[in-house]
C-alpha positions in Angstrom: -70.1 -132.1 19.0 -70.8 -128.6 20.4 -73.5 -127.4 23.1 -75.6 -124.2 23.5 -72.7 -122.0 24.0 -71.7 -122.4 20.5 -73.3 -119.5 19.3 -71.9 -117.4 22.0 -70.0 -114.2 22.1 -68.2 -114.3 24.7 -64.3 -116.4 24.8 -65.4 -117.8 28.4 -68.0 -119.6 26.9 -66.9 -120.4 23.8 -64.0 -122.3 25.6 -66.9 -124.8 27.2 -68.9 -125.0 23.8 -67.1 -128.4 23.0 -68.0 -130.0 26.2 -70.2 -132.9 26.5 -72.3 -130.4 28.9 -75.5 -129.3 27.9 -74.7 -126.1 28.8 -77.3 -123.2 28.6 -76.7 -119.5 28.9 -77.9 -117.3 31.5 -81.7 -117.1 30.4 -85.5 -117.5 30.9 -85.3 -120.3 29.4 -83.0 -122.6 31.0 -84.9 -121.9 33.9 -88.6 -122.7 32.6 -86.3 -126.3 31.6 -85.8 -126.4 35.6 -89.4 -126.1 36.5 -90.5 -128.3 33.4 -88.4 -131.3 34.7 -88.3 -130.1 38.3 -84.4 -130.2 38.6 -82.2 -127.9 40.1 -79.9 -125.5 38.1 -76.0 -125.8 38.3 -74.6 -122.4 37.7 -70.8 -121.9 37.2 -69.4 -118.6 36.7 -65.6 -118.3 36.0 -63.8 -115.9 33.3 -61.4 -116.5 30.4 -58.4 -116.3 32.0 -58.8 -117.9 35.1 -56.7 -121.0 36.0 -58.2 -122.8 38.2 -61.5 -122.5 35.9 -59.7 -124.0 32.9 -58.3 -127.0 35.6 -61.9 -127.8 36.5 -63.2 -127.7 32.7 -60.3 -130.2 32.2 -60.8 -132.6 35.0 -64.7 -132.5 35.0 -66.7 -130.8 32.3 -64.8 -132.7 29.5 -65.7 -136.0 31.3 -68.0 -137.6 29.5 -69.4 -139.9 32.6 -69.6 -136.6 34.7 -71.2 -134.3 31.9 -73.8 -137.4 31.6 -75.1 -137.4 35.1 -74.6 -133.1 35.2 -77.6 -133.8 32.3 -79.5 -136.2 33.4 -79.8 -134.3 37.3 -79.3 -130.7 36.2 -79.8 -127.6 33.7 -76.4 -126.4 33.6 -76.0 -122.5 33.2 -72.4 -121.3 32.5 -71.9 -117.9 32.9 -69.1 -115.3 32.2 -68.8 -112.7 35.5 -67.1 -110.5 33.2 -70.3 -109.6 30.9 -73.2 -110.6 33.7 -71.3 -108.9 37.2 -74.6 -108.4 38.4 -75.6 -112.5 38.6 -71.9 -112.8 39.5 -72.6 -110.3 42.4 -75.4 -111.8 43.8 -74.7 -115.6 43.9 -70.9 -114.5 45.1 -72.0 -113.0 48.2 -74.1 -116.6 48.7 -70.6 -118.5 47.9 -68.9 -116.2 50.5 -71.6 -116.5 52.8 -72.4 -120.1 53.3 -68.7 -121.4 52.6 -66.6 -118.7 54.2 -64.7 -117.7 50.7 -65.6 -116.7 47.2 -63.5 -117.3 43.9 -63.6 -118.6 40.5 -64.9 -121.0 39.3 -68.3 -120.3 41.1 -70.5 -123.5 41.6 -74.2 -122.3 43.0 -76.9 -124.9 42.8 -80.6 -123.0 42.5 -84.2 -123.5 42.4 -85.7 -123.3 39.2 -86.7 -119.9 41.0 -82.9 -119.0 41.0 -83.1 -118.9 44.8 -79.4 -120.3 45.7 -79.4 -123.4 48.3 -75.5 -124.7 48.1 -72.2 -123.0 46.8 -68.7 -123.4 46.6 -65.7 -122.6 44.1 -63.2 -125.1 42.5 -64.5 -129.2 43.4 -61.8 -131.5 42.4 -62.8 -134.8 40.6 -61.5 -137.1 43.5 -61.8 -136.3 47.1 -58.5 -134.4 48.2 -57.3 -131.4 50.6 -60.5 -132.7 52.8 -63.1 -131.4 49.8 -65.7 -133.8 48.8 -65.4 -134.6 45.0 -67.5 -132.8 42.7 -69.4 -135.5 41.8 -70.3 -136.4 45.6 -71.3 -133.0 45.4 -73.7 -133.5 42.4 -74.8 -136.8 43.9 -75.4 -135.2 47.5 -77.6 -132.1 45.8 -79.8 -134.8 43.6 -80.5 -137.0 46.4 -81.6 -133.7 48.6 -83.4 -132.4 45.8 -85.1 -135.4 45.4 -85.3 -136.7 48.9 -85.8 -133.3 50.8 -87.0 -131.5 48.4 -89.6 -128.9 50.2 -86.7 -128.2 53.1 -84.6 -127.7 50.4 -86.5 -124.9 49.0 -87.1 -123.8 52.5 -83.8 -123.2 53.1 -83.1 -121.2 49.7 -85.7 -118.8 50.2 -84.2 -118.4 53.6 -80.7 -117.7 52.3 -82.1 -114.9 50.2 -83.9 -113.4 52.4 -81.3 -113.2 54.7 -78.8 -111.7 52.3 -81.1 -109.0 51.2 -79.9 -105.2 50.9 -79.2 -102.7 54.0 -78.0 -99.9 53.2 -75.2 -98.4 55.8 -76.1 -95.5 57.7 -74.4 -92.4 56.8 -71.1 -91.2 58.5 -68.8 -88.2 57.7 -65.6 -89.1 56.2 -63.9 -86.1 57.4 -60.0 -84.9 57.6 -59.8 -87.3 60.7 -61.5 -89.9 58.9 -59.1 -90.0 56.0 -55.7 -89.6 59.0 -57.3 -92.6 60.7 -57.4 -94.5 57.4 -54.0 -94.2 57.3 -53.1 -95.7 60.6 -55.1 -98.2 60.0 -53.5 -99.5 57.0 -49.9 -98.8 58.9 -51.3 -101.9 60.9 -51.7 -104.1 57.8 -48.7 -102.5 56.1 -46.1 -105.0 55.0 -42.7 -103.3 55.9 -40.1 -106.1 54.6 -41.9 -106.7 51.5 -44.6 -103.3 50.5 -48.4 -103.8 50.1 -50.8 -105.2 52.7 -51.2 -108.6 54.5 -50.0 -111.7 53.4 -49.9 -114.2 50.5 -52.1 -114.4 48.3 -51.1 -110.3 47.0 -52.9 -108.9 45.3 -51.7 -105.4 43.9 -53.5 -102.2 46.3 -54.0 -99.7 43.4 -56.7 -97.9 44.9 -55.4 -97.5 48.0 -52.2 -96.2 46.9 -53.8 -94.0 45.0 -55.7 -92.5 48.2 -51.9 -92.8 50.1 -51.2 -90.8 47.1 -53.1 -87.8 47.4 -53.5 -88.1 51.2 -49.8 -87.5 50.8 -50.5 -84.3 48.6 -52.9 -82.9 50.8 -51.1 -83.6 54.4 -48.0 -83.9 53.6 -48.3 -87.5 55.3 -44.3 -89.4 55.2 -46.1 -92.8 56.2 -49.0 -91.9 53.6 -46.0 -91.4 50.7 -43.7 -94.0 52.0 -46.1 -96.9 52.2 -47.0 -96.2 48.3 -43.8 -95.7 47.1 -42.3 -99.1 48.8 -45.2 -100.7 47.7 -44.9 -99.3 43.9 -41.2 -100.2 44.0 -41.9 -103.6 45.7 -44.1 -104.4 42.5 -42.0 -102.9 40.1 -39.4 -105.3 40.9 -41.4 -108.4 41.4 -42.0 -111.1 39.2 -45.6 -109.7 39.5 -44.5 -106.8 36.5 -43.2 -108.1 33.2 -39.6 -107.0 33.3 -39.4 -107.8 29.3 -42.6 -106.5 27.4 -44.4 -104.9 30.5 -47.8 -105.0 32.5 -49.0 -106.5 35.4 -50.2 -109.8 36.5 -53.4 -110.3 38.5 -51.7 -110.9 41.7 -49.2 -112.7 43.2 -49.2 -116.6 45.2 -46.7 -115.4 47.3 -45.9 -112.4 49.8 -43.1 -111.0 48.0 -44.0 -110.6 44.8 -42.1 -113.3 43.1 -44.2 -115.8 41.5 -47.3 -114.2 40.1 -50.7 -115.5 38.8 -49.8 -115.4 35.5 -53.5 -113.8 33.9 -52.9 -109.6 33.0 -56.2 -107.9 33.7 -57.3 -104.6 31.5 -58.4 -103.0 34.8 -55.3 -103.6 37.1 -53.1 -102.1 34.6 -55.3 -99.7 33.7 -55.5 -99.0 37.5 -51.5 -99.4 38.3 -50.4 -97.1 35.2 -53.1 -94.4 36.8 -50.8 -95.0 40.5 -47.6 -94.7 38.6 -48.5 -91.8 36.5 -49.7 -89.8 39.8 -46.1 -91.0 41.6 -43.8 -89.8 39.1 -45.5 -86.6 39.5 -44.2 -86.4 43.3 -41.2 -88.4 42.4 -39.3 -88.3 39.5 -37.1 -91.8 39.7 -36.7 -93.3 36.2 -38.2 -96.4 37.3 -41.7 -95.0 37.7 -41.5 -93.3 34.4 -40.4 -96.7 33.0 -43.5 -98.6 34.3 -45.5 -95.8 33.1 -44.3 -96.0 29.3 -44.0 -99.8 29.2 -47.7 -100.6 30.7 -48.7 -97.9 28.5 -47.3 -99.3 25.5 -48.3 -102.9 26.4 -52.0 -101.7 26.4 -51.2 -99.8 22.9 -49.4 -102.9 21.7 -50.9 -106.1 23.2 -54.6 -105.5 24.5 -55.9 -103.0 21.8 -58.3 -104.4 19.3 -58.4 -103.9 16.0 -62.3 -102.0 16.4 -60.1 -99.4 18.9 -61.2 -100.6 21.9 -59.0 -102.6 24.8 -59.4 -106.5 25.3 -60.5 -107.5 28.5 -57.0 -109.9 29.4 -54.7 -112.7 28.8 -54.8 -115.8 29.4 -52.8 -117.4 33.0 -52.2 -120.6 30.8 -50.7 -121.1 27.5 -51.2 -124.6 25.8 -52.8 -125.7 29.3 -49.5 -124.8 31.3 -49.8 -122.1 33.9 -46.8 -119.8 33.1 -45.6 -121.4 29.9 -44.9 -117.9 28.4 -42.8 -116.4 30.6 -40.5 -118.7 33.0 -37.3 -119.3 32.6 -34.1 -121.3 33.1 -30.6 -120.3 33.0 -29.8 -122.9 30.2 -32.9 -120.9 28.3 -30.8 -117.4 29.1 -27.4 -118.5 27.7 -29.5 -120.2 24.8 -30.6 -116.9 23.9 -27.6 -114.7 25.0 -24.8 -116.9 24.9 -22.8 -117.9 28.6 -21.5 -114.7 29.2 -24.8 -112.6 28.8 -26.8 -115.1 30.1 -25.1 -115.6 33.1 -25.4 -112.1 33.8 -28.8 -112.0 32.9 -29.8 -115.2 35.6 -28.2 -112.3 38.2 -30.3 -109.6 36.9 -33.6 -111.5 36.7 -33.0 -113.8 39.8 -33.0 -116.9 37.7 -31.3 -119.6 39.8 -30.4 -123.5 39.0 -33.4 -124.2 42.3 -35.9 -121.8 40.2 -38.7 -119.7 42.0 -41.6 -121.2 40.1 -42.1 -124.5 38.8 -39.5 -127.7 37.3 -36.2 -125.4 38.0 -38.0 -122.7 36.1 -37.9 -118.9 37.7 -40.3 -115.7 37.2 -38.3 -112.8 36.2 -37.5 -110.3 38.6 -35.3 -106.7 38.7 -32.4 -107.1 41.3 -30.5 -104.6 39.5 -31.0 -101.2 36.5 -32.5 -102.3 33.5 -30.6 -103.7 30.6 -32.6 -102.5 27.6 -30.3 -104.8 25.2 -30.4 -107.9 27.4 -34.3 -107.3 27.7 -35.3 -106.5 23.6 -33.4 -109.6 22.7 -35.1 -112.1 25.8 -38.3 -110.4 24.9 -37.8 -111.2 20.9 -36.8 -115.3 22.0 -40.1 -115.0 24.3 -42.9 -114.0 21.5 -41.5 -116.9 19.0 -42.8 -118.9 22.2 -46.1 -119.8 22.4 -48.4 -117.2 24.0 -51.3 -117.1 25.9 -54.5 -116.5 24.4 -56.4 -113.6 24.5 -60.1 -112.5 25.6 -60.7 -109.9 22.7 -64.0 -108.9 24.5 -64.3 -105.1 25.4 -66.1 -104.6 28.6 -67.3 -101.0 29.0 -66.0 -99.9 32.6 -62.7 -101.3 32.4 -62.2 -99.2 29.1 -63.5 -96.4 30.7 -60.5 -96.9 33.3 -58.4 -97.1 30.1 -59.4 -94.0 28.8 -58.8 -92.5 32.1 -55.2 -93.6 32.3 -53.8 -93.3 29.6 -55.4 -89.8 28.6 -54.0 -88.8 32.3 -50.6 -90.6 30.9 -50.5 -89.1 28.5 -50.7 -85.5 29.1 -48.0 -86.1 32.1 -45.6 -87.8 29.3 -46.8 -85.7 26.5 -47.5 -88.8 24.4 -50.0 -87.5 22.4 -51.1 -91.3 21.0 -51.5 -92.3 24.2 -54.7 -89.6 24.4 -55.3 -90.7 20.6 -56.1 -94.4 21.7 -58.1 -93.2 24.8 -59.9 -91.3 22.2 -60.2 -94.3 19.6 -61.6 -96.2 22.7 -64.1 -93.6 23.9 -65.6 -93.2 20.4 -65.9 -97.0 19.9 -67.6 -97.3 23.3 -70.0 -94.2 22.1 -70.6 -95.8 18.9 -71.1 -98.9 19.6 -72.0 -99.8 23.5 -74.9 -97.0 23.8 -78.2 -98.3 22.0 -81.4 -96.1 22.6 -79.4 -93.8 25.0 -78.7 -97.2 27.3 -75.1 -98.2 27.7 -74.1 -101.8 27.4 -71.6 -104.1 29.2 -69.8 -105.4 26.1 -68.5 -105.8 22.7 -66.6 -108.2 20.6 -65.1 -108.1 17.3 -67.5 -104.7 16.7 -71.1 -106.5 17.9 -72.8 -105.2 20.4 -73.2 -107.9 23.5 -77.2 -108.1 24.8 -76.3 -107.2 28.9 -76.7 -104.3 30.3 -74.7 -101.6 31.4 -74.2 -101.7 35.0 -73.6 -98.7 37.7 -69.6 -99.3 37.4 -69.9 -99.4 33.4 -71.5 -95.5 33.6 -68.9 -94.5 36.2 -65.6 -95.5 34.9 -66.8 -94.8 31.4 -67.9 -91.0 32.4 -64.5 -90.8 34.6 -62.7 -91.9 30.8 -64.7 -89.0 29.0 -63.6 -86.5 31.8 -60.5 -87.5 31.6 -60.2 -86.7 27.5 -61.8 -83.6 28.0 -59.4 -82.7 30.3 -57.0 -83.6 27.7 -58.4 -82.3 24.7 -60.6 -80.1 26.3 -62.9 -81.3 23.3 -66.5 -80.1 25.1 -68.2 -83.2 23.4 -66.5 -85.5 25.8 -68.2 -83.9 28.7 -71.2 -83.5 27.2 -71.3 -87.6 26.6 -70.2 -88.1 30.5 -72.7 -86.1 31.4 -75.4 -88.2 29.5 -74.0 -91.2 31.4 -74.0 -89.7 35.1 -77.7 -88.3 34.3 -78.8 -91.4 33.2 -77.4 -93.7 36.5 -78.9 -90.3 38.6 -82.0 -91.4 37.3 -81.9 -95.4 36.9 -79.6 -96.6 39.8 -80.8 -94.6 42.9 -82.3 -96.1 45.5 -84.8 -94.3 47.8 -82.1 -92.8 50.2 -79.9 -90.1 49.9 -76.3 -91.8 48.7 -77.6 -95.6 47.9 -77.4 -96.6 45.0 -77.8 -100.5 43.3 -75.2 -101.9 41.0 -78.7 -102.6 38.5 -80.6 -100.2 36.9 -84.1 -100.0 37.9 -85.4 -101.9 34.8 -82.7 -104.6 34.1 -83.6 -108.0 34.8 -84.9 -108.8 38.1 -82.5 -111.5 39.7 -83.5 -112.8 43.2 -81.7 -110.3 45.1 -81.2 -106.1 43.1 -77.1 -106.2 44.1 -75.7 -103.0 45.6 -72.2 -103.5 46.6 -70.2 -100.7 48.3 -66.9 -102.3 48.9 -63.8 -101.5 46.2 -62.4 -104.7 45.5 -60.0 -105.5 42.1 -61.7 -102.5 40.7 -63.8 -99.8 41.9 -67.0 -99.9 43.2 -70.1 -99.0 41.3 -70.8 -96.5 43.3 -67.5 -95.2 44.4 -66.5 -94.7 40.3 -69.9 -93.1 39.9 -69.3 -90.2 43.3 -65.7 -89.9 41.2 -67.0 -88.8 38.3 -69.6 -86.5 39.8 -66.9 -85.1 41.6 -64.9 -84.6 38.6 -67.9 -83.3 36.4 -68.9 -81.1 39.1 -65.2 -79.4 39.1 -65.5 -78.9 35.6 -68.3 -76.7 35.5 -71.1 -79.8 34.2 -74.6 -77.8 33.9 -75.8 -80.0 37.1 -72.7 -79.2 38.9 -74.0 -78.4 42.0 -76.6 -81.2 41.8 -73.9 -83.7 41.1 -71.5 -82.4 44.1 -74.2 -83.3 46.8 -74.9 -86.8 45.1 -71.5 -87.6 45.3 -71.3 -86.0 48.9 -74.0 -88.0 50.2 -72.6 -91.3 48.6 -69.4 -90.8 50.1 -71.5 -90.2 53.1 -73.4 -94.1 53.0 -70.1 -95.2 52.2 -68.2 -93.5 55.5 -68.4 -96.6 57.8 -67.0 -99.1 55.7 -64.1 -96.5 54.8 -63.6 -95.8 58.8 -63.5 -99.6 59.1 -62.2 -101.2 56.3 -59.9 -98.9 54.3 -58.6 -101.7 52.4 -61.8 -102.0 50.5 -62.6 -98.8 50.2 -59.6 -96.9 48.7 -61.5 -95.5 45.9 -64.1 -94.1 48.1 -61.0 -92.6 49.9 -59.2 -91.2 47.0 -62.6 -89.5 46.1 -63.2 -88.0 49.8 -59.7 -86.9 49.6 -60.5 -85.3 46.1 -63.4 -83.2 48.2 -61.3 -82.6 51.6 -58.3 -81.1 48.7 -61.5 -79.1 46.8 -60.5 -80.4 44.6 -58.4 -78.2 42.6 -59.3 -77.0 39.4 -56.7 -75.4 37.0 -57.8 -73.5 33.5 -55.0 -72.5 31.3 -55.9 -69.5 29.0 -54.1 -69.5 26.0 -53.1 -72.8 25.2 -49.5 -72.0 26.2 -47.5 -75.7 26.4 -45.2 -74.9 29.2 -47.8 -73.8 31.6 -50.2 -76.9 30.4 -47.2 -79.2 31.2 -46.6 -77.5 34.7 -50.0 -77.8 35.3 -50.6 -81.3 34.5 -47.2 -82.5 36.1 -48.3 -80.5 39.3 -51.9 -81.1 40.0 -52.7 -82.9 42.6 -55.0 -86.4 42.4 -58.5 -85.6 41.8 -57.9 -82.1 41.0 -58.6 -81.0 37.0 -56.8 -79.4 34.4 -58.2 -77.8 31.0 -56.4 -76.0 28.9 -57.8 -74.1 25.3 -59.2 -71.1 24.5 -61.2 -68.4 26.5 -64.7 -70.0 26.7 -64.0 -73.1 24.7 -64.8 -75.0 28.1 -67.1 -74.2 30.8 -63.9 -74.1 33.4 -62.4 -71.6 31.1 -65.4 -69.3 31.1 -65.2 -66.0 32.1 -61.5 -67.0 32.2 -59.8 -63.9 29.7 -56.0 -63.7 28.9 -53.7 -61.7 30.7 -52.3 -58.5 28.5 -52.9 -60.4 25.7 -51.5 -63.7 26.5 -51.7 -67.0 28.2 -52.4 -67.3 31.8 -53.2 -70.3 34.5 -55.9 -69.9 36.8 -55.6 -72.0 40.1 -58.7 -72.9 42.1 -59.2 -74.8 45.2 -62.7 -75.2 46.4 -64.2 -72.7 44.1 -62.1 -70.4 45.5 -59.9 -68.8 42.9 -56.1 -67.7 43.2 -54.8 -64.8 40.9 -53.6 -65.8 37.3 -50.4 -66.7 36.9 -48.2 -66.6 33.4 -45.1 -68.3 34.0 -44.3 -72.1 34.4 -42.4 -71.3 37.7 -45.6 -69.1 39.1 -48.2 -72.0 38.1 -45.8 -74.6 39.8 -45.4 -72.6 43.2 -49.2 -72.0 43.4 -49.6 -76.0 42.8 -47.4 -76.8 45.7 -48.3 -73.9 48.3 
C-alpha cells in the first residue's frame, strides 16, 4: 500500500512512499488538514542519501504500531532539504537553536500555522544514549498539544519571533582582514593529520580555496602549506575513492580513514575546483590524478542521461552502510591472488583488525598508485552491489559543476570536460528556467514545482561564466547575466549588501531565511557577490553596478569572515578575488600556447578569455599585435602591455 508521496519526484520521498505513514508533501494543504482536526504537524526533512535517515525510516516509519498513532495524532509532512532548502533553512536554525545541534533526519513539530514549538534530529525507537524514544516524543507532544495547548502556541510564536532576521552590520574585509583570517584558522589547523578541528571532518573546500589564493596574492607559506597538507591528507584517506574516484561527504574520524560513505555532487564539484587551482601552483602527479579521476567520476558515474549531474549516491547499499567499498584481505587475494593481494592490503592499509566495520577496512594510499592493482579491484567492486543513486538535478550544485569542470578542463585541456559543463548548462537553460524564473530541480527531464533559490542563481551564473571563459561563447554571459539581474531585483533586502535566500514572491514560510554563513556549500549570498565579481571583470553591461553589489555584500558579510573564517571561506575567496583585482587576461588571437599559459597561470578569481578581437566584451578594443596573437594582462582595471610569447604571459602572471 503506498501514501501521498507516491506520485512524487523526488527519490527522498519516493523511498518513504511505501510506508504505513500518511505522509503529505510540503503544501497548503496538509496544513488546512492541521487546522481542520486541530493537530499539530510532524515535519521530517532528511535527503536520499543520508544514513541515519534511512535507519530511522527502518526502525520507526515502517512500524506499523508507530505509523498508526503518527496518524491518528499528526499530519505528517516529509520533506526533501535538497529541493525545499528554504523550509530546510528555516526549521534548521529552530533544531539548532532549541537543541544545541542540527542534522538529518530533521524532526520539527508545528502549529497548523507552521510556527515550530519542538525539534530534534534522529529519535531512536527505544530509549538509549540518554534520548527519550521517539514515540515518548510523539506521546509527550500529543499530551502538550492537547493538555497545554494555548502555552503551546505561546511558545511557538515566541520561538519565531525570536529567530527573526538581523542583518550584520557592515565591516571592511580588508588586506588585514583576510591575514587575520589566516591566523585564525592556524589556531584550528590540524598539524598531524590536515584540515580543521576534530572528528567528525568534514572536507574545508572553501576555505582552501581562499588559503589558495591568499597564497597567490601574499605569497603566505602557512596560507599554502595548510592547503596543501590538507589536500594531500584527503587524497590519501579513505575519505577519496582510491579505485574509481570522488569524494565522500565527510569523514567519522579525525584522520581521514573511515568516511561517511554518501558522495555529494557539490563536494566534488567543490574539491575538483581546490585541486584544479593547486596543481596550478604545484605540479605533483597526485593532484593531477585527483583532478582527472573526480573529473571522470562525475563524467562516468553522476551524469544523467538528460546531460545534467545527479545530485549523489547513496551511504548504504542493500541497507548496509559501506557495503560497496570495504574490504578484507581474504577479499584482496580473492581478486589478485596471495601475492598481489598481499601487497595490495600494504598499499590500501587493509589489515586482519580492519579500520571499519566486521574486520573490514576503507581503502587508503600509503604508497604510489598501482594502476593495474587498482583497474582490476575496481572491476571485482562494480560486479558488487552498488549504492543507489539520487538521479535528481538540483540547479546550484550543477552550476558548481559547470564551474569545475569547464575550469578543469581548460587547465587539463580536456575539451569534454567543457563539453559536459556545456551539456549541463544547456539542460539547466532549457529546462529549469520557466517564464524567465529559474527552478530548483529536475528529474528524468521534468521540471520540479520549487523555486529557484538565491544559491541556485549564484552557482548557476558562476557555471555560465565559467564556460564563457572557456568558450568564450558570448551567449553564456549573456544567460548569467539574466540570472544575476533577476536575484538583483528579487532577493535584495532593503539594505545595501543583504540579501534573503527567497525571492521576494516565493512562498511565504514563517520566517523569509537569509543565511550568510558558507557551510557544505556556498552561501547564497557569497556565490551570488562571486559571480558579480566575475561578471563584472568580464566586461557584463552592469559591470560597474554589479562590482559595488558584490562590494557591499562582502561588506554585511565582514564580521562573520573576521570571526568565523571557517564558515565563511567563500566570502573569503571572493574578497581575496577583489583585494587581487582580480585579474583579467584576454588572449588576442586564439593562439593555444599563450591560452594554456594563461589558464595554468591565473590566479583564483582572476578571468581568462580567449577568441577573436571583439568576439567578447574583455576582448574589446583588444587588436592583435603586428598581425598576430597577443595576451593582455590586467589587474584592477589597470592594464599591463601585450605580451606574445608563452614565457612573457607567464612572467607577467607571477610578477
Amino acid at each position: 500500500m503506498t501514501n501521498r508521496l507516491a506520485s512524487s519526484t523526488s527519490p527522498y520521498l519516493l523511498q518513504h512512499a511505501e510506508n504505513p505513514v500518511d505522509w503529505h508533501e510540503w503544501s497548503p494543504e496538509a496544513f488546512a488538514e492541521a487546522r481542520e482536526r486541530d493537530v499539530p504537524v510532524l515535519l521530517s526533512v532528511g535527503y536520499a542519501a543520508c544514513h541515519w535517515c534511512h535507519v530511522m525510516a527502518h526502525e520507526s516509519f515502517e512500524d506499523e504500531v508507530t505509523a498508526e498513532y503518527m496518524n491518528a495524532h499528526f499530519v505528517n509532512v516529509k520533506v526533501d532539504r535538497e529541493e525545499r532548502p528554504d523550509v530546510d533553512a528555516v526549521y534548521m536554525a529552530v533544531t539548532q537553536a532549541l537543541s544545541g545541534h542540527g542534522g538529518w533526519p530533521m524532526t520539527v513539530f508545528l502549529t497548523p500555522g507552521g510556527e515550530p514549538f519542538y525539534a530534534g534530529t534522529y529519535y531512536p525507537p527505544v530509549p538509549g544514549r540518554g534520548m527519550p524514544s521517539f514515540r515518548q516524543v510523539l506521546e509527550a507532544i500529543d499530551h502538550a498539544w492537547r493538555e497545554q495547548g494555548a502555552e503551546v502556541r505561546e511558545s511557538a510564536a515566541s520561538i519565531v519571533s525570536q529567530l527573526a532576521f538581523k542583518p550584520l552590520p557592515q565591516s571592511t574585509v580588508d588586506s588585514e582582514v583576510l591575514s587575520g583570517a589566516v591566523v585564525s584558522l592556524l589556531g584550528h589547523f590540524d598539524r598531524a593529520n590536515g584540515g580543521f578541528g576534530g572528528a567528525p571532518k568534514f572536507p574545508p573546500s572553501m576555505v582552501l580555496e581562499f588559503l589558495l589564493r591568499h597564497h597567490e596574492r601574499t605569497g603566505s607559506v602557512e596560507a599554502l602549506s595548510m592547503a596543501r597538507a590538507t589536500c594531500d591528507a584527503m587524497a590519501a584517506g579513505g575519505l577519496y575513492d582510491q579505485l574509481a574516484g570522488g569524494f565522500a561527504r565527510y569523514s567519522v574520524d579525525a584522520e581521514w580513514v573511515v568516511p561517511h560513505f554518501e558522495k555529494m555532487l557539490y563536494d566534488n564539484a567543490l574539491l575538483l575546483r581546490v585541486y584544479t587551482h593547486l596543481s596550478r601552483r604545484d605540479p605533483s602527479p597526485r593532484y593531477a590524478r585527483v583532478v582527472r579521476e573526480t573529473a571522470e567520476f562525475l563524467l562516468r558515474t553522476l551524469a544523467t542521461p538528460e546531460g545534467g549531474f545527479a545530485a549523489s549516491l547513496d551511504a548504504d547499499t542493500e541497507g548496509v552502510e559501506g557495503l560497496t567499498y570495504v574490504w578484507t584481505p581474504a577479499q584482496l587475494a580473492e581478486v589478485l591472488g596471495p601475492v598481489e593481494g598481499a601487497r595490495a592490503a600494504v598499499l590500501y592499509g587493509v589489515t586482519q583488525e580492519g579500520t571499519f566495520e566486521h574486520g573490514a577496512s576503507t581503502l587508503r594510499m600509503l604508497g604510489d598508485p598501482v594502476p593495474e592493482i587498482a583497474a582490476a579491484l575496481l572491476e571485482a567492486r562494480e560486479r558488487r552491489p552498488q549504492p543507489g543513486l539520487d538521479d535528481k538535478v538540483v540547479t546550484a550544485w550543477n552550476g558548481l559543476a559547470i564551474t569545475a569542470l569547464a575550469e578543469a578542463g581548460s587547465v587539463f585541456g580536456e575539451p569534454r570536460w567543457v563539453e559536459a559543463a556545456a551539456r549541463a548548462a544547456s539542460l539547466l537553460l532549457d529546462l529549469h528556467v520557466v517564464d524567465g524564473r529559474l527552478l530548483r530541480t529536475s528529474r528524468g527531464g521534468v521540471a520540479g514545482t520549487a523555486a529557484g533559490v538565491l544559491e541556485d542563481h549564484g552557482c548557476f551564473a558562476d557555471g555560465l561564466l565559467a564556460l564563457h571563459q572557456a568558450t568564450g561563447e558570448a551567449r553564456w554571459l549573456t544567460a548569467a547575466c539574466s540570472l544575476l539581474d533577476t536575484a538583483l531585483a528579487r532577493f535584495a533586502g532593503s539594505e545595501p549588501g543583504v540579501y534573503y535566500d527567497t525571492a521576494d514572491d516565493a512562498e511565504a514560510l514563517v520566517q523569509r531565511p537569509s543565511d550568510p554563513s558558507d557551510n557544505a556549500s556556498p552561501s547564497g549570498a557569497s556565490s551570488l557577490a562571486s559571480a558579480l565579481v566575475t561578471a563584472s571583470v568580464l566586461g557584463a553591461p552592469r559591470a560597474a553596478e554589479y562590482r559595488a553589489a558584490a562590494e557591499a555584500a562582502v561588506a554585511r558579510a565582514g564580521l562573520l569572515a573576521a570571526r568565523e573564517p571557517r564558515f565563511a571561506g567563500h566570502w573569503l575567496s571572493v574578497a581575496e578575488a577583489l583585494e587581487d583585482g582580480p585579474v583579467q587576461v584576454a588572449v588576442v588571437g586564439g593562439d593555444p600556447a599563450l591560452v594554456a599559459t594563461a589558464w595554468r597561470g591565473v590566479h583564483g578569481g582572476g578571468v581568462v578569455v580567449a577568441g577573436d578581437p571583439d568576439s567578447a566584451p574583455l576582448l574589446a578594443d583588444r587588436p592583435l599585435v603586428d598581425g598576430g596573437p597577443a595576451a593582455y594582462v590586467c589587474r584592477g582595471y589597470v592594464c599591463d602591455r601585450p605580451v606574445t610569447t608563452a614565457d612573457d604571459l607567464a612572467a607577467a602572471l607571477h610578477r
